[in-house]
Residue frames as qw, qx, qy, qz and C-alpha x, y, z in Angstrom:
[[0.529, -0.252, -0.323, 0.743, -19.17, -54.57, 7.12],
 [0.014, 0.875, 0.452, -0.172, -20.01, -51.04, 8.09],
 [0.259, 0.898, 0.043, 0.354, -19.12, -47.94, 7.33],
 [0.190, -0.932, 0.266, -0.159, -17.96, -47.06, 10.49],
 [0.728, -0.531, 0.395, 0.179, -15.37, -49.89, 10.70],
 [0.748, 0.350, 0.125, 0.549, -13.57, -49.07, 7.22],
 [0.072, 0.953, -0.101, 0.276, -13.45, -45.36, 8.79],
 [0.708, -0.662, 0.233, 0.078, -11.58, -47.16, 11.97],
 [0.816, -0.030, 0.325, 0.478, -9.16, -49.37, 9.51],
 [0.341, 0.892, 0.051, 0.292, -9.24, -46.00, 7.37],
 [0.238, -0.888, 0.313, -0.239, -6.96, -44.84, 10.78],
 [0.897, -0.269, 0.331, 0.117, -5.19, -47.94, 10.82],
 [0.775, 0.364, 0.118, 0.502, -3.65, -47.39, 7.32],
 [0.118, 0.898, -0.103, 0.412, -2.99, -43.52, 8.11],
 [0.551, -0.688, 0.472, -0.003, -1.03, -44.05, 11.49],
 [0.824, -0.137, 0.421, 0.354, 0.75, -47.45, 9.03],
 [0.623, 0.698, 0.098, 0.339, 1.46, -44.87, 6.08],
 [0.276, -0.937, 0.180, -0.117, 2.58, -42.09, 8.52],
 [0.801, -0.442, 0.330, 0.231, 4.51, -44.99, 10.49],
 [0.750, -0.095, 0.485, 0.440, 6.32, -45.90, 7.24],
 [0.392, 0.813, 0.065, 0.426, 6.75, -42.75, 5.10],
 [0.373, -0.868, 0.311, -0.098, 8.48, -41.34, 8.52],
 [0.808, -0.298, 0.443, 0.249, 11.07, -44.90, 8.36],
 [0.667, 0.605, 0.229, 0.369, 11.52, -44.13, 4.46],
 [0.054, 0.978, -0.122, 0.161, 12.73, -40.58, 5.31],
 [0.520, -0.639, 0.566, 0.012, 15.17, -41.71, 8.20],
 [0.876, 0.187, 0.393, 0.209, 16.40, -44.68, 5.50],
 [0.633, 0.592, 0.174, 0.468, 17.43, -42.29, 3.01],
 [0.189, -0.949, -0.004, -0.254, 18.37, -39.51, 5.20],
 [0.253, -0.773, 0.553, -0.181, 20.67, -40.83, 7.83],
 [0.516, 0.312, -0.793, 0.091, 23.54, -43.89, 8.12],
 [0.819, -0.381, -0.427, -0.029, 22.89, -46.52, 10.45],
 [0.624, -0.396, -0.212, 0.640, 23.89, -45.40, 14.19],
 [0.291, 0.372, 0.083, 0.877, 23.86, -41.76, 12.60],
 [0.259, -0.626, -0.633, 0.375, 22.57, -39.07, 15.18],
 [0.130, 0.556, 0.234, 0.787, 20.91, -35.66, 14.40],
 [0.118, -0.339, -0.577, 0.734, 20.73, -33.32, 18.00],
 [0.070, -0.532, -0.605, -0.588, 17.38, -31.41, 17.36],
 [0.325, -0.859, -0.025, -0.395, 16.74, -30.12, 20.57],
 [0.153, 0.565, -0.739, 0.333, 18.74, -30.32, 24.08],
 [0.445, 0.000, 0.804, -0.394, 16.96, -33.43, 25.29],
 [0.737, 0.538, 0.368, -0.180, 15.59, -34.93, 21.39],
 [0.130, -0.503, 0.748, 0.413, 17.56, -36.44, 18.79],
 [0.880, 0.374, 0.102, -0.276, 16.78, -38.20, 15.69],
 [0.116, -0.674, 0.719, 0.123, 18.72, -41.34, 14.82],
 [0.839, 0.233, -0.259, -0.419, 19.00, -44.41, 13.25],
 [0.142, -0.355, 0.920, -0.093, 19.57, -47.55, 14.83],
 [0.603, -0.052, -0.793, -0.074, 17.94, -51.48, 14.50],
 [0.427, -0.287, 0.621, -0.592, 15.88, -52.92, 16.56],
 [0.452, 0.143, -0.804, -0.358, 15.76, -56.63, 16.34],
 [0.237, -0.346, -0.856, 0.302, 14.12, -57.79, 19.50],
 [0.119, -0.681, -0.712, -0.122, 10.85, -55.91, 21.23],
 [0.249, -0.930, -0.119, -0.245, 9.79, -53.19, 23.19],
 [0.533, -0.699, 0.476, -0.012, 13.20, -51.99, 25.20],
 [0.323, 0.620, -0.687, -0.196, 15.28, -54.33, 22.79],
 [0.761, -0.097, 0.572, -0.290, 13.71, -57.49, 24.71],
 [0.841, 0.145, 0.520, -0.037, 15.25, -60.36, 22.99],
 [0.559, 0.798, -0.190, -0.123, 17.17, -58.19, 20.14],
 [0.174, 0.666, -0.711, -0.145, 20.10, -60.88, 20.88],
 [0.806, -0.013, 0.504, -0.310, 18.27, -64.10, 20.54],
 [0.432, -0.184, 0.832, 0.295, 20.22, -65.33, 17.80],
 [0.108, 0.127, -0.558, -0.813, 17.40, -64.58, 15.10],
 [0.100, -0.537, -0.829, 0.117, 14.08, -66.93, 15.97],
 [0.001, 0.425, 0.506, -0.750, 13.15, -63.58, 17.37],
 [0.267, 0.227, -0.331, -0.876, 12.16, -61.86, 14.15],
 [0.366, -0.242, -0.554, -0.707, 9.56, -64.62, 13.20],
 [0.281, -0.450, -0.825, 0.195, 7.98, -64.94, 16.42],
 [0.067, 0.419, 0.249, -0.871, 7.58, -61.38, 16.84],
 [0.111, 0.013, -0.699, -0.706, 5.94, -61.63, 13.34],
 [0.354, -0.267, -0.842, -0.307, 3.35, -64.16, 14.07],
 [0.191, -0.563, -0.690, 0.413, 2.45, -63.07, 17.45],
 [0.126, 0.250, 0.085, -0.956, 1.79, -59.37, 15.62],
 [0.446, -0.024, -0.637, -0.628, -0.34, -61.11, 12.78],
 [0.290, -0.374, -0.874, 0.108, -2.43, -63.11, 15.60],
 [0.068, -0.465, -0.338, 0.815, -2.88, -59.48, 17.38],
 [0.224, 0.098, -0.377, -0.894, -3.82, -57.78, 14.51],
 [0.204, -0.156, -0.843, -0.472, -6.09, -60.52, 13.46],
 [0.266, -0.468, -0.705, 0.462, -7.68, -60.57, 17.53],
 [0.063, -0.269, 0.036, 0.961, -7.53, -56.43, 16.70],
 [0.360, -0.154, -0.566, -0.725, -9.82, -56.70, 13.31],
 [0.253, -0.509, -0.811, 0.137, -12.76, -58.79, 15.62],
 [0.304, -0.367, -0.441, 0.760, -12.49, -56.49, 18.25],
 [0.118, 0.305, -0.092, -0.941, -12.68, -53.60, 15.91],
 [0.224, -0.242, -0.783, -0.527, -15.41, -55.25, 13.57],
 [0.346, -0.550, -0.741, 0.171, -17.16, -55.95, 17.15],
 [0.375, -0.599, -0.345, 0.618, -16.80, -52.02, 18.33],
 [0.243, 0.451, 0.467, 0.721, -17.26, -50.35, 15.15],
 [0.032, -0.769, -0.340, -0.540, -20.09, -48.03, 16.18],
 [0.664, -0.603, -0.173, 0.407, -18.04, -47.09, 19.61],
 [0.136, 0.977, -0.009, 0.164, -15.58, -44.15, 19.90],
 [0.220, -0.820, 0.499, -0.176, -13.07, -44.79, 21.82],
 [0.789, -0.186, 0.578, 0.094, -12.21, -48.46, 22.00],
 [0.856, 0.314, 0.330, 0.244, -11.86, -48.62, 18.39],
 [0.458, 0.854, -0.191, 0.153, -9.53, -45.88, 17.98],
 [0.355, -0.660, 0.660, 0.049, -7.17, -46.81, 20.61],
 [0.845, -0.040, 0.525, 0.096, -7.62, -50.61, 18.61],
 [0.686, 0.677, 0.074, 0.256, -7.04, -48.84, 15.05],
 [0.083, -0.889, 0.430, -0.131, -3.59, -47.26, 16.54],
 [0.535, -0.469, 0.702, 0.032, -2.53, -50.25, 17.84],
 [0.819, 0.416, 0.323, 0.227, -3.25, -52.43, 14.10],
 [0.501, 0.865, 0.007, 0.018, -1.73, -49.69, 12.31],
 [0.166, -0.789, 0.575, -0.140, 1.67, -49.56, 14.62],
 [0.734, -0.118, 0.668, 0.009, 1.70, -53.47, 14.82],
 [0.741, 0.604, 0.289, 0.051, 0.90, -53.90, 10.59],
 [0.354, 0.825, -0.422, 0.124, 4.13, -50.74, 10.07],
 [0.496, -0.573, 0.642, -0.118, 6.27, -52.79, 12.78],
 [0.841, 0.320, 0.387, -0.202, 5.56, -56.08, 10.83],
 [0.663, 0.748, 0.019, -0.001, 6.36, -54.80, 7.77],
 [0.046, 0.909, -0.387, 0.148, 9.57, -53.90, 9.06],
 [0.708, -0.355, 0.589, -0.159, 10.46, -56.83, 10.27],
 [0.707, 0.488, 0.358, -0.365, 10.03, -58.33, 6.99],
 [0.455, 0.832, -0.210, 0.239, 11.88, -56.25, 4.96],
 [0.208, -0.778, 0.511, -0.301, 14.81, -55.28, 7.61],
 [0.727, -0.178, -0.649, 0.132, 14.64, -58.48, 10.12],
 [0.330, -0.172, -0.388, 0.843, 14.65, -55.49, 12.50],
 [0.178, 0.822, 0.540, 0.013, 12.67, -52.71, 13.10],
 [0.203, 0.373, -0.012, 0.905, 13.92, -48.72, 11.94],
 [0.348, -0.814, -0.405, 0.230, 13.84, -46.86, 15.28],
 [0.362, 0.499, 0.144, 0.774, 14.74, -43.11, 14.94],
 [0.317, -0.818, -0.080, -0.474, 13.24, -41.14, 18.17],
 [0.713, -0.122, -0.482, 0.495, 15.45, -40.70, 20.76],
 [0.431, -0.819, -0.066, -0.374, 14.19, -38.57, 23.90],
 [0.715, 0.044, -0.583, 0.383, 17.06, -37.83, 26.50],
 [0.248, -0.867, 0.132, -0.411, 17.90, -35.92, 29.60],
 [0.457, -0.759, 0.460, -0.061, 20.79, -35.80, 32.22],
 [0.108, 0.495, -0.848, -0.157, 22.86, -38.56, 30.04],
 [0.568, 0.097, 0.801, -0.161, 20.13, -40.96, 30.28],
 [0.414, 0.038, -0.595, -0.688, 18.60, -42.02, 26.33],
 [0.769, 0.130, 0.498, -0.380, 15.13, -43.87, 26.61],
 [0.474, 0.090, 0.778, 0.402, 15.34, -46.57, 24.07],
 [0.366, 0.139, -0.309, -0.867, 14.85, -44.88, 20.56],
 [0.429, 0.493, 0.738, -0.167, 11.34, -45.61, 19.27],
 [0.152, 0.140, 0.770, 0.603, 9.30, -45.21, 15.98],
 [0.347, -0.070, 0.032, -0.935, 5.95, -43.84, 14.98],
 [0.585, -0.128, -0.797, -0.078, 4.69, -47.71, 15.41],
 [0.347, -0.164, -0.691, 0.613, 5.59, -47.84, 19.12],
 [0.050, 0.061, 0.330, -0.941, 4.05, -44.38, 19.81],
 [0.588, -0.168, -0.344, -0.712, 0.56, -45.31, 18.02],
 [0.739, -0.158, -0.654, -0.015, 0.68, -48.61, 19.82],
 [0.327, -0.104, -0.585, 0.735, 1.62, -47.06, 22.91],
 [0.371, 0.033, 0.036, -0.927, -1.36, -44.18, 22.65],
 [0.761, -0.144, -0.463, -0.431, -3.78, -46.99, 21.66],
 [0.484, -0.027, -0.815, 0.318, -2.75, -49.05, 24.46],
 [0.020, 0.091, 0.321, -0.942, -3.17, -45.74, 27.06],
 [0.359, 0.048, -0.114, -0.925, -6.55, -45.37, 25.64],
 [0.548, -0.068, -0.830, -0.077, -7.66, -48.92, 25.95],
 [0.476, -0.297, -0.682, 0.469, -6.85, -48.71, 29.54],
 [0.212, 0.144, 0.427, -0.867, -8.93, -45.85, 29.95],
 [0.529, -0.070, -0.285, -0.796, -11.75, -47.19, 28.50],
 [0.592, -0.341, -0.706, -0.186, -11.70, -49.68, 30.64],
 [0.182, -0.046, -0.475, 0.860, -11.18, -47.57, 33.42],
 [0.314, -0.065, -0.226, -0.920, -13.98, -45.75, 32.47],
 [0.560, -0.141, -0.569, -0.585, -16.21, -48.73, 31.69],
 [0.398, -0.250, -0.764, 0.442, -15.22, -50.45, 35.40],
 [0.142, 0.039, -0.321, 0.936, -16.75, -47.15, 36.72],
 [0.667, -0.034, -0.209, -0.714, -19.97, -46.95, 35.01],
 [0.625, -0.220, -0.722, -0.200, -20.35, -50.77, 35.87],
 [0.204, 0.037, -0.734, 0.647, -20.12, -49.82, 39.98]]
């Protein structure tokens, strides 16, 4: 394997240490459902999240926790190719190391918990977006960056 694709998983573990040294803090810091106001629209709290993006499925009765599992460990695994295959590339493989690293800290959580530890909570006029984690937000930036590289790559192919 090359160099440049332990530098990529290098950014996979830093975005899954980040992910889960930030969940450790909020563990020991605040009670479950506890809510710290930080700005007037940003709040840091601690709540469960047993089902997906947007709580999708967080009252299914429990199944949910090992299918979200397996279908992250099949991603990941699809992820490592991808990134093995795009190693000497810039951009595809960091948006793919964001998304392993946020899928691998999500995982983990899942694991341990049967839930993930969400703690970001962005609001404004009484509305809360569903809190979210540094998982989501790597996996959400890697996603964003995907889809511009193929944006990108449809362009150059016209």
């Amino acid at each position: 394997m090359s160099l440049l694709f332990w530098r990529w998983l290098a950014l996979a573990t830093l975005v899954l240490v980040l992910d889960q040294a930030s969940k450790a803090w909020v563990l020991a810091s605040f009670r479950l459902m506890e809510s710290q106001s930080v700005t007037p629209f940003f709040n840091l709290v601690f709540v469960f999240n047993s089902g997906a993006a947007f709580s999708f499925l967080a009252g299914a009765g429990g199944w949910q926790k090992w299918f979200f599992v397996v279908l992250a460990l099949g991603i990941s695994l699809w992820l490592l190719t991808l990134l093995r295959r795009h190693a000497q590339e810039r951009l595809l493989p960091a948006a793919l190391s964001l998304i392993l690293g946020g899928a691998i800290g999500n995982v983990i959580d899942r694991l341990r918990f049967d839930a993930v530890v969400d703690f970001l909570d962005f609001h404004l006029a009484g509305y809360h977006w569903p809190a979210f984690n540094v998982a989501d937000s790597a996996i959400t930036v890697g996603v964003a960056l995907m889809l511009w590289h193929q944006f990108r790559l449809g362009k150059e192919t016209r």
